[in-house]
N, C-alpha and C positions, 0 to 999 in steps of 0.2 A: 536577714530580716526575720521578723519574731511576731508569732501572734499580740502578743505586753507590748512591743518597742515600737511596731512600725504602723506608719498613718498619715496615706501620701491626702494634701488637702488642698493641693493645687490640682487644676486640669491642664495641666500641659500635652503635647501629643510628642511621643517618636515615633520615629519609623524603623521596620525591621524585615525580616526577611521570615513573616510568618509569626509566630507567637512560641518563643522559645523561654526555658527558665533566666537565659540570661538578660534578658529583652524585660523582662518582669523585675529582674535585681536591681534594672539599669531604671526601669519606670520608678521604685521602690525609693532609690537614691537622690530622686527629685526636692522633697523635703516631708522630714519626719517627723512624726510627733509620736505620744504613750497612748492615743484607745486602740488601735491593733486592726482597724481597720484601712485599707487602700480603694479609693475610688478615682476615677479621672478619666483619660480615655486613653487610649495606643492605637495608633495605624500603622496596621499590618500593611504590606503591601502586596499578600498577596490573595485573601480572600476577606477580614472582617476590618471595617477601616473604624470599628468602635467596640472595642471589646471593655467594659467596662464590671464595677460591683464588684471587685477584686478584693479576696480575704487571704491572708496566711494563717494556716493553722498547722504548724508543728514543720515538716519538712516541704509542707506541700502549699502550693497558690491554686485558688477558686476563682475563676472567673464568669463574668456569661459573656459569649462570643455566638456570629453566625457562619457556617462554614459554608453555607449556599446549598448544604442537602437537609439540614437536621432542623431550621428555622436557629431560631434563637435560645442556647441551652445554656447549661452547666457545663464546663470545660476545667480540667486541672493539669497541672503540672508538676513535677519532684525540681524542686529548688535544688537540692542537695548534687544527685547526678545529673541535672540540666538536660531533662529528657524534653524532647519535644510533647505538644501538648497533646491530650488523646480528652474525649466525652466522657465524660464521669457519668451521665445517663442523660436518653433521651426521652426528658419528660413528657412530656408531648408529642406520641411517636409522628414519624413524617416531616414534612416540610414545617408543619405550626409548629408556634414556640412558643415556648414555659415563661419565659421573659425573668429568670432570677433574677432577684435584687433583695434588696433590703438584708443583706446575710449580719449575723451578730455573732459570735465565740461566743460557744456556752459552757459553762463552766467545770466543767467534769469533763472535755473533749468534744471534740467537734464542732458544730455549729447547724445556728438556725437561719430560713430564708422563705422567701414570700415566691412562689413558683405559678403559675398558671396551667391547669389542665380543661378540657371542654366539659368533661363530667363533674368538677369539681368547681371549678371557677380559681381565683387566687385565693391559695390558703397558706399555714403555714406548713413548712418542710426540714427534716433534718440529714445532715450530713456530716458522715466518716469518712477516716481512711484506719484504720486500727494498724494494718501491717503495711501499708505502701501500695500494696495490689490490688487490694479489692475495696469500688467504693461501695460504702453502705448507705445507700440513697432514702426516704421515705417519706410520706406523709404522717405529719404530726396527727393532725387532726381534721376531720371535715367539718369544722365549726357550724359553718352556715351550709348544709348538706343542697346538692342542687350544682347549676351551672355559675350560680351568680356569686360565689365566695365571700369568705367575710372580711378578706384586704387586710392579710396582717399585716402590722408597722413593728417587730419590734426596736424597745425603746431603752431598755435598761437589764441588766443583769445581777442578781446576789451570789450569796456565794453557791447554793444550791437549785436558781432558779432562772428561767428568760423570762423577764414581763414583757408583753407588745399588747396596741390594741390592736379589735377586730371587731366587725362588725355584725350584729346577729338581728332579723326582725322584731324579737321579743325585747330587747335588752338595748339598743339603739350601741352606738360605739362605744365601747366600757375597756377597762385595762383587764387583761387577761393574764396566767403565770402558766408556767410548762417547765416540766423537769428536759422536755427535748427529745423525749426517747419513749415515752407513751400518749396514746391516747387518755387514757385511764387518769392521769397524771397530768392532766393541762384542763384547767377549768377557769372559769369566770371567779377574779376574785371579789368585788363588790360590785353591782350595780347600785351606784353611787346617785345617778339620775332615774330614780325608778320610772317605765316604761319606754316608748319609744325612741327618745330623744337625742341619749347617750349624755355621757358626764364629760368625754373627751372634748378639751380646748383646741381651739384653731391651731395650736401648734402644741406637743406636746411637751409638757413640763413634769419630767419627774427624776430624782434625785434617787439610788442606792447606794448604802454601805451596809455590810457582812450581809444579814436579814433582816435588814430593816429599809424599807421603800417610802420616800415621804413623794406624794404626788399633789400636783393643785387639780382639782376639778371643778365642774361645775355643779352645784347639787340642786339649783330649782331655777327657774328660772329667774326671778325676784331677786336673789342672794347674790348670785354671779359665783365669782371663784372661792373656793374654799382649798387650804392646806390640810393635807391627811395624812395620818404614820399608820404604816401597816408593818407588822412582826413577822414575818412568815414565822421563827420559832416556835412561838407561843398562839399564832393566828388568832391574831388579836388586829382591832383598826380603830383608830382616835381621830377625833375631831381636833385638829390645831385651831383654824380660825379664819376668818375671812382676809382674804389680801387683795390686792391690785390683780387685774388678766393679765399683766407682762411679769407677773410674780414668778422667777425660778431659783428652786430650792439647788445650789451647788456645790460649796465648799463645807468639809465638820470636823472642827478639833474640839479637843475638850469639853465633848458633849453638848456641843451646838453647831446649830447647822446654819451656815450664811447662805444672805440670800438679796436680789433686788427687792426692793418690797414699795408701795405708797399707803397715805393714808387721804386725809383731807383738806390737811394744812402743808404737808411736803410734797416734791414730787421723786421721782424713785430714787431711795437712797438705801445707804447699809443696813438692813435688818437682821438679829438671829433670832431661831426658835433655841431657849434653852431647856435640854432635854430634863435637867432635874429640875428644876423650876416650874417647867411646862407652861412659860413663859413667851411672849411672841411681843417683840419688841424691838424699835429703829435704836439703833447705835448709834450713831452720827451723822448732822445734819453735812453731809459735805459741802454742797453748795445752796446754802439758806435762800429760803424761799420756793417758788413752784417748779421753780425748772428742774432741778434734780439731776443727782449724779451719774445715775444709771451705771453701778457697781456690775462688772461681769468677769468673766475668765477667772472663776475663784480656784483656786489651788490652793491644800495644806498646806503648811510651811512653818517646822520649826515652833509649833503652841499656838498658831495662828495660822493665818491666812495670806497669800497675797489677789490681790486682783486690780482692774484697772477702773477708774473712775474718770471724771470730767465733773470742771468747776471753772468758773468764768473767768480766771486770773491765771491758770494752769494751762488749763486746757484737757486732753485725754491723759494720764499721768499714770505710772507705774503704785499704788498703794499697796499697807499693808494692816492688820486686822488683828489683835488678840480677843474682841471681842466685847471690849471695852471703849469706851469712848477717850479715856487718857489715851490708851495702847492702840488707835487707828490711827497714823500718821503718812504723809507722803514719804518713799522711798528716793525719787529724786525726779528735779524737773527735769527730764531726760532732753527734753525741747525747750529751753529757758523761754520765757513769758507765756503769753495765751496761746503760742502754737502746739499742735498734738504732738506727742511721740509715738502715739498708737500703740500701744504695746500689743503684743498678741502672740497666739499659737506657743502658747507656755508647753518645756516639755523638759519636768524633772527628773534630775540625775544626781545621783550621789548629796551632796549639799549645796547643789546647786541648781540653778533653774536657767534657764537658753529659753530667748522668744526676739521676737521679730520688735522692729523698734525703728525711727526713723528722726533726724534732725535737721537743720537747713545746712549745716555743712557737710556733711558725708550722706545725706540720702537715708533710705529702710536700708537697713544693714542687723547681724549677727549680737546682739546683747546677751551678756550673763549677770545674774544675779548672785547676791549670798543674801538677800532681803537688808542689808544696809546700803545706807548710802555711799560710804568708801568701797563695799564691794561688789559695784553694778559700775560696768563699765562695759565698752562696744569690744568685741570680739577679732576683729578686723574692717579691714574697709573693702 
């Protein structure tokens, strides 16, 4: 397993004899996808019957687990020589627990996580291994200084940066950036909702590629959601344009960025922002009228896109996208008539794409893709 390759997104449970590297390889192997993270649970059988928030990063797995003396910590393990597991640090020395979650890979090595301590409250936190032996545990930042922390989430990464929000009294909840390894180095990138209120949507929506972050926020109260592009290079920030609250920025080839999007006469269908145009505009009405398609699971592929859609005569359907309204086409009724096939959990390889798919004869079963229709067929039964 690989920080790039591995991304367990089922909760299933085993059970083992304790929390061992090979107990982790076997939870790993459950089912995979490409963001690099593992979450779900494992019961021990002999001391934490939930160890959960599980990252690989390079030879080694991060979990948080309680051993019934340290509260609820940071625990890792060596993948490689299948060492039993030992306490990366006791954040919260004693019995109370740091409760890690929310861990991201950051981009230069290591990674970030949301930790709780009694003088600090939850903030963010970073974490090494550089040689195998010694972890390099610490706090990022004391954003909201005090007991009561500012609850980082992060949410996306560049190539140089971890965005997460956090919550501050002056600035309400706003997206925040961190190189991961200073204080100095991690600041507020716009207060977007000037004063208390924060710009952060009920769920967060926001898209990176290289250095370039496009997020929706909210910027007044009146407006609702608005689309934004931030450059870290150039730290520069544009105003895209008002979209739908379920608007998320996902898939981008050829300098546009797909996305769900509505207006006033559709309901959520294919939209792109085109970056040299600077253009924001629906592509194809999928399914005409109010109900909408509700475009998601976007992946590259090939000059375009694929993702999965829904339309009244289909159903949920495997689609594909150049960006064009000629060049959006169904890829195949994988479920013939109005029944779903649900496609889902896409996970690209070589020229080809694997995702979960389901019909009325053989059941959710193993599908691969080449984004045609002759070469999308079921894997096994």
């Amino acid at each position: 397993i690989s920080a790039t390759t591995a991304n367990v997104v089922n909760s299933g449970t085993i059970s083992v004899n304790g929390f061992s590297a090979r107990a982790i390889r076997a939870f790993g192997d459950a089912n995979v996808t490409n963001s690099g993270v593992i979450s779900g649970t494992v019961a021990g059988t002999a001391w934490d019957p939930k160890a959960s928030d599980l990252i690989v990063i390079g030879d080694y797995g991060y979990f948080a687990a309680d051993d019934g003396f340290h509260g609820r910590e940071l625990w890792v393990v060596d993948l490689v020589r299948e060492s039993e597991c030992s306490l990366a640090m006791d954040i919260a020395p004693g019995h109370g627990s740091s409760n890690p979650r929310k861990m991201m890979e950051r981009p230069h090595g290591g990674f970030v996580f949301a930790a709780t301590t009694p003088e600090s409250g939850e903030e963010l936190w970073f974490g090494s291994s550089p040689d195998g032996a010694n972890q390099s545990l610490k706090m990022v930042k004391d954003i909201l200084p005090g007991p009561m922390g500012s609850e980082p989430e992060p949410v996306a990464s560049t190539s140089t940066m971890v965005l997460f929000y956090a919550t501050t009294l002056a600035s309400g909840r706003e997206l925040w950036c961190t190189t991961g390894t200073s204080q100095q180095q991690t600041a507020l990138v716009k207060d977007l909702y000037p004063g208390v209120d924060g710009s952060a949507p009920e769920r967060p929506r926001i898209y990176a590629v290289a250095d370039t972050v496009y997020v929706v926020a909210i910027s007044d109260a009146s407006r609702g959601c608005v689309l934004f592009r931030y450059d870290f290079a150039d730290n520069t920030l544009r105003e895209i344009g008002d979209v739908g609250e379920d608007a998320t920025p996902r898939g981008t080839t050829n300098e546009k960025v797909f996305m769900a999007n509505t207006d006033d006469e559709h309901g959520y269908e294919l939209w792109t922002y085109d970056e040299n145009e600077r253009s924001l505009s629906m592509i194809a009405d999928l399914w005409p009228g109010p109900n909408g398609s509700y475009p998601s699971e976007f992946g590259a592929w090939s000059g375009g896109v694929l993702f999965r859609a829904q339309t009244g005569e289909l159903g949920i359907e495997l689609w594909s996208s150049d960006g064009s309204r000629t060049g959006t086409t169904l890829v195949l009724d994988i479920n013939p008539g109005r029944g779903d096939s649900d496609p889902n959990s896409f996970v690209f390889m070589d020229n080809q794409i694997f995702f979960r798919a389901k019909d009325e004869e053989y059941g959710r079963e193993l599908w691969v893709t080449d984004g045609t229709a002759a070469g999308t067929e079921r894997v096994c039964d």
